[in-house]
C-alpha positions as CSV (number, residue, x, y, z in Angstrom):
1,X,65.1,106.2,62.3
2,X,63.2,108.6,64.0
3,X,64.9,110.8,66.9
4,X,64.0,109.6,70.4
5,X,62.5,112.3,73.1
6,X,63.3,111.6,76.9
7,X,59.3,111.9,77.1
8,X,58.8,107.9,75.1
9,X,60.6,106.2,77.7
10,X,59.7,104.6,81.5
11,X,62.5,104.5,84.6
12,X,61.6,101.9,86.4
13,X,64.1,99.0,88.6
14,X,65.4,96.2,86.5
15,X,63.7,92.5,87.0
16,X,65.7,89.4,86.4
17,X,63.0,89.1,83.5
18,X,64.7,92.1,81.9
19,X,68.3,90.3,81.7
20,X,67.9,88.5,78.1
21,X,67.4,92.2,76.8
22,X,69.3,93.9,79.1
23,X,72.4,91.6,77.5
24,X,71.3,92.1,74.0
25,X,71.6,96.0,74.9
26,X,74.9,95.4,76.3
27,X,75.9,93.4,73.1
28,X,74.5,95.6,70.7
29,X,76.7,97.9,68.3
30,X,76.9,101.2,68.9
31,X,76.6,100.3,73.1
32,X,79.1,97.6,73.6
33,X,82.3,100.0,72.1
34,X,82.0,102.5,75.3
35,X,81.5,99.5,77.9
36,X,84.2,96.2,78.5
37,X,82.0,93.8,77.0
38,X,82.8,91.8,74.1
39,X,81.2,92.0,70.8
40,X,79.6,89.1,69.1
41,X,79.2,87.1,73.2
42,X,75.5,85.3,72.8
43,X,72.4,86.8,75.2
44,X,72.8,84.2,77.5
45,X,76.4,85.2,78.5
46,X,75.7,87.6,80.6
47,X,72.1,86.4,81.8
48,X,73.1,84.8,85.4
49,X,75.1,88.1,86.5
50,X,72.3,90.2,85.4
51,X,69.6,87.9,87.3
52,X,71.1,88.3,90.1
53,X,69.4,90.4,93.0
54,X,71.6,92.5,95.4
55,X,70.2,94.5,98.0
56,X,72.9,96.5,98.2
57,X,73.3,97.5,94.6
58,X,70.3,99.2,92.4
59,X,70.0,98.5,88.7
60,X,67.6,100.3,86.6
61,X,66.4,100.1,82.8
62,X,64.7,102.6,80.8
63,X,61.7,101.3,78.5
64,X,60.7,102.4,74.9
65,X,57.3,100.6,73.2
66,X,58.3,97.8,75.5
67,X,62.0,97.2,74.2
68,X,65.1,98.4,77.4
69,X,66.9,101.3,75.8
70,X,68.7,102.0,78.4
71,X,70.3,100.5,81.9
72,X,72.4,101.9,84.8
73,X,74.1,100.4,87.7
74,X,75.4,101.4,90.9
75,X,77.1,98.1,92.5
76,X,79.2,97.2,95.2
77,X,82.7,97.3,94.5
78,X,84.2,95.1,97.3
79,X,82.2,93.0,100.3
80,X,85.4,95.2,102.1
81,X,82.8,97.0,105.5
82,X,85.5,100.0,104.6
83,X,84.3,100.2,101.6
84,X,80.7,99.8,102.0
85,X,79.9,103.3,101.6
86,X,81.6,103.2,97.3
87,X,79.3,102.0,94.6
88,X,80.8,102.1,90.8
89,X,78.2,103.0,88.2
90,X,77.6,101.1,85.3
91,X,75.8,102.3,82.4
92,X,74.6,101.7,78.5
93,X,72.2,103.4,76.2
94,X,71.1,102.2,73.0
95,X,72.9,103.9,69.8
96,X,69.5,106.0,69.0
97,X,68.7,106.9,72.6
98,X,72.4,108.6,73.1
99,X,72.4,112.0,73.3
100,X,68.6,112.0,73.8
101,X,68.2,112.7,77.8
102,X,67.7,108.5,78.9
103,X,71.7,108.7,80.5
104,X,70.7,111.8,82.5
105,X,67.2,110.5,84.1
106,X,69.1,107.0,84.3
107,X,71.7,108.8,86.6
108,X,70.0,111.6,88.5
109,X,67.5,108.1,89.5
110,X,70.7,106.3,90.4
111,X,72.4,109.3,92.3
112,X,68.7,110.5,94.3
113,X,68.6,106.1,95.6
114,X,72.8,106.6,96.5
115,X,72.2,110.2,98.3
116,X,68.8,109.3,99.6
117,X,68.3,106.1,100.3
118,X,71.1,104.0,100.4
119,X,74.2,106.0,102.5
120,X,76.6,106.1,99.8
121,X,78.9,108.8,99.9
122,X,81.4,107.8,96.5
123,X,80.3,106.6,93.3
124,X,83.0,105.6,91.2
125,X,83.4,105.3,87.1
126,X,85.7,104.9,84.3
127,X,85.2,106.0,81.2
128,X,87.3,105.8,77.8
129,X,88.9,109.2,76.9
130,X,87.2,109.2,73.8
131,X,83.6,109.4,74.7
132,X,83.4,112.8,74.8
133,X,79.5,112.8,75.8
134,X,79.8,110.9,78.7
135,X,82.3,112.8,80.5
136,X,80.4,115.7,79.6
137,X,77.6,114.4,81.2
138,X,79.3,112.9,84.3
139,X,80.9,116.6,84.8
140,X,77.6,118.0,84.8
141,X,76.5,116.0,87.2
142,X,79.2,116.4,89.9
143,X,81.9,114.2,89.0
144,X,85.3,114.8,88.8
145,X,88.4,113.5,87.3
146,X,90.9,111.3,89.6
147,X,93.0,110.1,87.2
148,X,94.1,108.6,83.9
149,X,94.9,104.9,83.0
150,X,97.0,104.5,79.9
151,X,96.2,101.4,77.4
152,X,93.0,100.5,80.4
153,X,91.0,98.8,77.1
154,X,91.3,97.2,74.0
155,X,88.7,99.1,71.8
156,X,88.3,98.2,67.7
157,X,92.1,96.9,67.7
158,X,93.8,100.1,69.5
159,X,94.4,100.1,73.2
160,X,92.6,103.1,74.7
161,X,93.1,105.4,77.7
162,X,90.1,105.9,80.6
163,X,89.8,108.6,82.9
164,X,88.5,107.4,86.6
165,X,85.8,109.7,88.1
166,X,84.2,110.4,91.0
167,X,81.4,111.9,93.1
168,X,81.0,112.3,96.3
169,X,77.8,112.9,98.1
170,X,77.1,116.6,97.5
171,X,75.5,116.8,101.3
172,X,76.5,113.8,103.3
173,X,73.1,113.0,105.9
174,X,73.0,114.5,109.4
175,X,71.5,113.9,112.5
176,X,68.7,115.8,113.1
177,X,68.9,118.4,116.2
């Protein structure tokens, strides 16, 4: 299979006509291992959660020759008004988009809604210690490690560590003089 470029693919907001392939994303090998969904779970599964619209959240897919390659999430963690300010990314790439730029636009989109738009000031993720890539890529991008949660996932018959991150707003808004 040829190599993707970050140039063959569209960021645009997910529709609730994107879920069936938004599930067969999550569900596919190479995607589901680094995410807590379950292999072999049919389409449909997941449809009515990814359906639903949430004003308060933003979801987003990447698009190759028509086909989602890509999808990120920042979501509400808890109707809690002291917590309304947290959202807790979510993301999965295809196996032969990884690697290839799609997480990066995916999250500097994500982050420019939260810092911009949106008056988040904490995005929150966990991510298994072993996918090495990703926390490269969430360092890069401002977040830092909080803390480690021993046997957080079963992963391919082995219970596997995460590391929780975070990033806080890099310039929280002012009031203008």
């Amino acid at each position: 299979m040829d190599r993707a470029d970050s140039r063959d693919f569209l960021i645009r907001a997910a529709e609730p006509d994107d879920a069936p392939a938004i599930s067969a994303l999550l569900g596919r090998d190479g995607t589901f291992e680094g995410t807590l969904q379950m292999p072999d779970m049919p389409v449909v599964s997941r449809i009515e959660f990814l359906q639903r619209v949430d004003p308060h959240s933003c979801r987003l897919v990447a698009i190759s020759g028509g086909e989602v390659v890509g999808m990120a999430g920042l979501h509400t963690q808890q109707p809690s008004l002291r917590r309304s300010h947290v959202r807790g990314l979510g993301i999965a790439i295809a196996p032969e988009w990884q690697g290839r730029g799609a997480g990066r636009q995916l999250m500097n989109r994500l982050l420019d809604w939260a810092d911009q738009w949106a008056g988040v000031l904490r995005v929150e993720l966990w991510v298994h210690v072993d996918n090495e890539r990703a926390i490269a890529l969430y360092r890069s991008l401002g977040f830092l490690e909080e803390g480690r949660h021993k046997a957080y996932a079963l992963k391919n018959g082995r219970y596997v560590d995460s590391i929780s991150m975070a990033r806080l707003h890099p310039n929280p808004p002012r009031m203008e003089d």
